[in-house]
MDAnalysis code that builds the backbone (N, CA, C; Angstrom):
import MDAnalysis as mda
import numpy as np

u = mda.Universe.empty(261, n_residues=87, atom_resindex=np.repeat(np.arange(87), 3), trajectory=True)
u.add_TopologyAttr("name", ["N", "CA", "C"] * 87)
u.add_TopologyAttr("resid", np.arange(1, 88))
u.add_TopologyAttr("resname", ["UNK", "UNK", "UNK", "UNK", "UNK", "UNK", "UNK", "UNK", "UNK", "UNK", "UNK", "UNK", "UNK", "UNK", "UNK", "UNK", "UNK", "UNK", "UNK", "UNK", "UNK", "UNK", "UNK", "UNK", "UNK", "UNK", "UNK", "UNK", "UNK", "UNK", "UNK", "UNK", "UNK", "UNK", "UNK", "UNK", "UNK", "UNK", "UNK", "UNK", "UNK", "UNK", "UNK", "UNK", "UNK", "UNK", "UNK", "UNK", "UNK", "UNK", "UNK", "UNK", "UNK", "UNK", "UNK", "UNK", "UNK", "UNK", "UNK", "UNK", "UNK", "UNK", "UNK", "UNK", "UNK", "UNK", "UNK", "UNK", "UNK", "UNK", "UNK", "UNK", "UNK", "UNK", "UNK", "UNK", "UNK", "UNK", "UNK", "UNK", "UNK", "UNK", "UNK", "UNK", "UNK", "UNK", "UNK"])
u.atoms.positions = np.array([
    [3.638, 3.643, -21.281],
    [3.422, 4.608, -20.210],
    [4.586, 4.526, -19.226],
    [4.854, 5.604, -18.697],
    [6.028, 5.876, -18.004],
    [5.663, 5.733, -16.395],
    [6.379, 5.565, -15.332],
    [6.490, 5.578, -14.121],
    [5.879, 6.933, -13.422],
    [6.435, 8.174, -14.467],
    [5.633, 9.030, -14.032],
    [5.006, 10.007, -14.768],
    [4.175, 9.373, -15.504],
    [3.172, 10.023, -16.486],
    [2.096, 10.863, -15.548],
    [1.664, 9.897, -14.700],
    [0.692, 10.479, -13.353],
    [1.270, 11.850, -12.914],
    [2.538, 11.644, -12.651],
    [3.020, 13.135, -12.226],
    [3.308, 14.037, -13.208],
    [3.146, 14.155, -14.402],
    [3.365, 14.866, -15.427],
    [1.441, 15.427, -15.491],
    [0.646, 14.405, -15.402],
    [-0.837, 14.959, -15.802],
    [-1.019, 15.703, -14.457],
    [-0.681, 15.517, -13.252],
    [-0.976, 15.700, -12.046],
    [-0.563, 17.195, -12.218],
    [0.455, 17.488, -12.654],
    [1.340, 18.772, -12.563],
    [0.682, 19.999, -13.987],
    [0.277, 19.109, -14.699],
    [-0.355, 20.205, -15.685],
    [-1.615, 20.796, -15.550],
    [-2.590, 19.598, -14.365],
    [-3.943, 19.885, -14.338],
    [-3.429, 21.686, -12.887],
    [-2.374, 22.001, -12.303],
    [-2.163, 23.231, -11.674],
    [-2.199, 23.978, -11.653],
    [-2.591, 24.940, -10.969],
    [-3.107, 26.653, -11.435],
    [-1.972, 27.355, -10.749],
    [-1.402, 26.520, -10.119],
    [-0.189, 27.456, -9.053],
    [1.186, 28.119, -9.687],
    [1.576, 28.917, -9.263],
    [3.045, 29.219, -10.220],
    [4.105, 28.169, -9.624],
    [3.805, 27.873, -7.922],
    [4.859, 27.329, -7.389],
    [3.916, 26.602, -5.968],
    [4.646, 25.436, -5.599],
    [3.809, 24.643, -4.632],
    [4.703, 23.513, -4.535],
    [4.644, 23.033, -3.231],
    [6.057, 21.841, -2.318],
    [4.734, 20.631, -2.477],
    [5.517, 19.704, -2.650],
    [4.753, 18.490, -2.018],
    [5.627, 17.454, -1.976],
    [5.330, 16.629, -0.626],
    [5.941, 15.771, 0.245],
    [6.427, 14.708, -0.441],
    [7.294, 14.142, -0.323],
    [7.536, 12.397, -1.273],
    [6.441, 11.733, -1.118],
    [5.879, 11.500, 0.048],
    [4.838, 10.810, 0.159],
    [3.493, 11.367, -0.738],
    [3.434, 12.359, -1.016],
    [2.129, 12.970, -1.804],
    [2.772, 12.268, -3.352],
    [3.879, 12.464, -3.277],
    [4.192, 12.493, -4.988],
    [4.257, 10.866, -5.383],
    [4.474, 9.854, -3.916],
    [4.550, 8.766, -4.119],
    [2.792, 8.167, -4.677],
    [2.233, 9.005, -3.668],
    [0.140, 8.300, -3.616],
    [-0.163, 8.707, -5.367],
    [0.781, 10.420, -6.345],
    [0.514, 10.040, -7.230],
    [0.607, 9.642, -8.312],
    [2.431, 8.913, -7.736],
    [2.492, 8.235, -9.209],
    [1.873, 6.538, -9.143],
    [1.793, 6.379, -7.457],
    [1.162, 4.700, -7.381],
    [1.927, 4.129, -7.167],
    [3.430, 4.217, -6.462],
    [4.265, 3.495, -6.181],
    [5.424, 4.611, -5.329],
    [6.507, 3.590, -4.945],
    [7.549, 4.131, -3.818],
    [8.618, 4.802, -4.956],
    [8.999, 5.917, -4.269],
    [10.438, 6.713, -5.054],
    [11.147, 5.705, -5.023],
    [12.211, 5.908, -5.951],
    [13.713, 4.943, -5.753],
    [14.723, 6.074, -4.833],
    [15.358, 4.955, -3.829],
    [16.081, 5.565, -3.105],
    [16.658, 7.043, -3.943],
    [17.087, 6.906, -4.826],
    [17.823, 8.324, -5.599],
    [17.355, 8.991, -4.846],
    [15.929, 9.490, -4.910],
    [14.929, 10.527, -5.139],
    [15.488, 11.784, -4.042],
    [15.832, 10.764, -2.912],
    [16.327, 11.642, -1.484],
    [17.683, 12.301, -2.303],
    [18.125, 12.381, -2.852],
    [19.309, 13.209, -3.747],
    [18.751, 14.660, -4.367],
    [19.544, 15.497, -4.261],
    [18.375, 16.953, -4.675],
    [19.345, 16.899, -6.484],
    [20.479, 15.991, -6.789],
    [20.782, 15.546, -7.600],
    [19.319, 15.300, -8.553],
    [18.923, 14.404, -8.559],
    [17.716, 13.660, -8.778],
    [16.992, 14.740, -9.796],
    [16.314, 15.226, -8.530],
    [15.222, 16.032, -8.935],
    [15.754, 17.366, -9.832],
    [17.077, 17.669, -10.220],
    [17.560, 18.515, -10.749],
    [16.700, 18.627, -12.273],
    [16.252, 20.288, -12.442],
    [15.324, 19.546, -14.032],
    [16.541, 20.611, -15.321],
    [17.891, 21.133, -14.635],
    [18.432, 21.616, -15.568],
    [20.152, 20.797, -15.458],
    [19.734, 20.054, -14.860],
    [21.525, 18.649, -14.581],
    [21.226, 17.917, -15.768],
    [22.591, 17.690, -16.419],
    [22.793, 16.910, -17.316],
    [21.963, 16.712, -18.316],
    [20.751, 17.255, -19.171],
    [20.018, 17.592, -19.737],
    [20.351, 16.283, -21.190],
    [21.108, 16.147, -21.020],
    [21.396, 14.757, -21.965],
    [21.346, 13.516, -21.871],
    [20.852, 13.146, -20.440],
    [20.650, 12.268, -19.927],
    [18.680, 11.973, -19.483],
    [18.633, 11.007, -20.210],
    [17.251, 10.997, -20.275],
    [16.741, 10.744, -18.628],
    [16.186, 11.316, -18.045],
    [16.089, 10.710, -16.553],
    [14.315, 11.373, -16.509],
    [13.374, 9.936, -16.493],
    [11.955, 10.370, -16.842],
    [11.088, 11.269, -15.716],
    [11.392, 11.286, -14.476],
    [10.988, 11.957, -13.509],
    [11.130, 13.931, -13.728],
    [12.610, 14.020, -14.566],
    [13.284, 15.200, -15.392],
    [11.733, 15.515, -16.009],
    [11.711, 14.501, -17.137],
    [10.916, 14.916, -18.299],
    [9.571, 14.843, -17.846],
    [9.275, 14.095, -17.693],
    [7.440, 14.298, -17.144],
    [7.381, 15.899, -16.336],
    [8.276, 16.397, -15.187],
    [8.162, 17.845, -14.910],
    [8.358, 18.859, -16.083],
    [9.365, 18.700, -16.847],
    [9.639, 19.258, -17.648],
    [8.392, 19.322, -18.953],
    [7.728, 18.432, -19.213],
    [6.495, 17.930, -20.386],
    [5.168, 18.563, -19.490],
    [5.401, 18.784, -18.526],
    [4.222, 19.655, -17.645],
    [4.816, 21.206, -17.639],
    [6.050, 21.537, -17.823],
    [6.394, 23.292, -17.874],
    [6.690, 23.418, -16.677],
    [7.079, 22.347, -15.610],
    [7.657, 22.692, -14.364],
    [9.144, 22.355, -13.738],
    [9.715, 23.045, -13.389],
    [10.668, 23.008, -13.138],
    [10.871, 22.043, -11.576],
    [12.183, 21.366, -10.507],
    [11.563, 20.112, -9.694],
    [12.737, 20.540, -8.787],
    [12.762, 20.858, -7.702],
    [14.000, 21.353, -7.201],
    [13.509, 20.916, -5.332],
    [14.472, 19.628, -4.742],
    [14.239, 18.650, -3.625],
    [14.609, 20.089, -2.942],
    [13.976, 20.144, -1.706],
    [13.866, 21.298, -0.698],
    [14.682, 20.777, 0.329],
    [15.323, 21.333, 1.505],
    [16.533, 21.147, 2.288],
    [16.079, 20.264, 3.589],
    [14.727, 19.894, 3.831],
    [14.101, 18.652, 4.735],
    [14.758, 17.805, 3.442],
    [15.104, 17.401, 2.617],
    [15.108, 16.013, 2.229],
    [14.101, 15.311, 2.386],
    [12.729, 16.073, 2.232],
    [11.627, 15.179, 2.104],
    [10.546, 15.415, 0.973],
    [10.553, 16.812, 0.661],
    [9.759, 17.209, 0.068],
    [10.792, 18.191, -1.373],
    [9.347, 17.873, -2.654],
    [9.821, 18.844, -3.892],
    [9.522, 19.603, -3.838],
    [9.878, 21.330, -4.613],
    [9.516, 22.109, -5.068],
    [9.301, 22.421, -6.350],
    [7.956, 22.546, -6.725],
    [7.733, 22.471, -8.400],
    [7.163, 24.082, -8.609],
    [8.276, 24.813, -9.692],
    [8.048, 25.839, -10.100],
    [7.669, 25.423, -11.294],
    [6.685, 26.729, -11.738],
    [6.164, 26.478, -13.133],
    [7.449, 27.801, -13.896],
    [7.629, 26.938, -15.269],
    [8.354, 27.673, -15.919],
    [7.816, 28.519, -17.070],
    [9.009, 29.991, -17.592],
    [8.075, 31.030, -17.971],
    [7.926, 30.288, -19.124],
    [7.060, 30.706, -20.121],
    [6.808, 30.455, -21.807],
    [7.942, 30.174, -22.656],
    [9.332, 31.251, -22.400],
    [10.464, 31.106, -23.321],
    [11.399, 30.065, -23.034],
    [11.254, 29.672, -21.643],
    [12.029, 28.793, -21.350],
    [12.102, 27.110, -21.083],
    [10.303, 26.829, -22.069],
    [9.800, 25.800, -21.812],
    [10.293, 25.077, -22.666],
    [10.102, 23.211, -22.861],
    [10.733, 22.681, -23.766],
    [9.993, 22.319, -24.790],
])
């Protein structure tokens, strides 16, 4: 099990197309603290370097959502992605 499997089930159980939530929300659900990275909108990129296994990537991505850090540097934005463009 991965670091953020929680956020992969968390993100599929969603009815929303699109919805922000705080580091701190995303921290209560994976059960532990971000790694410094996280404050990087680097990070949360779910179409950067796509060859590079980075599991926070894939658990959004294994839920059909796309993860894009919002300009507070505090909070994500998780879009859901269309059908053709899922992985």
């Amino acid at each position: 099990m991965n670091d953020y499997d929680a956020l992969r089930d968390f993100l599929q159980r969603q009815k929303q197309e699109e919805f922000v939530l705080s580091f701190e929300q995303i921290e209560e659900i994976i059960g532990a603290a971000l790694p410094r990275a996280a404050q990087r909108a680097s990070w949360w990129d779910s179409l950067r370097s796509p060859d590079i296994q980075m599991p926070q990537r894939e658990a959004c991505l294994a839920a059909g959502f796309v993860a894009t850090r919002m300009p507070d540097g505090a909070s994500v934005r998780f879009r859901k992605q269309k059908n053709e463009r899922r992985r």
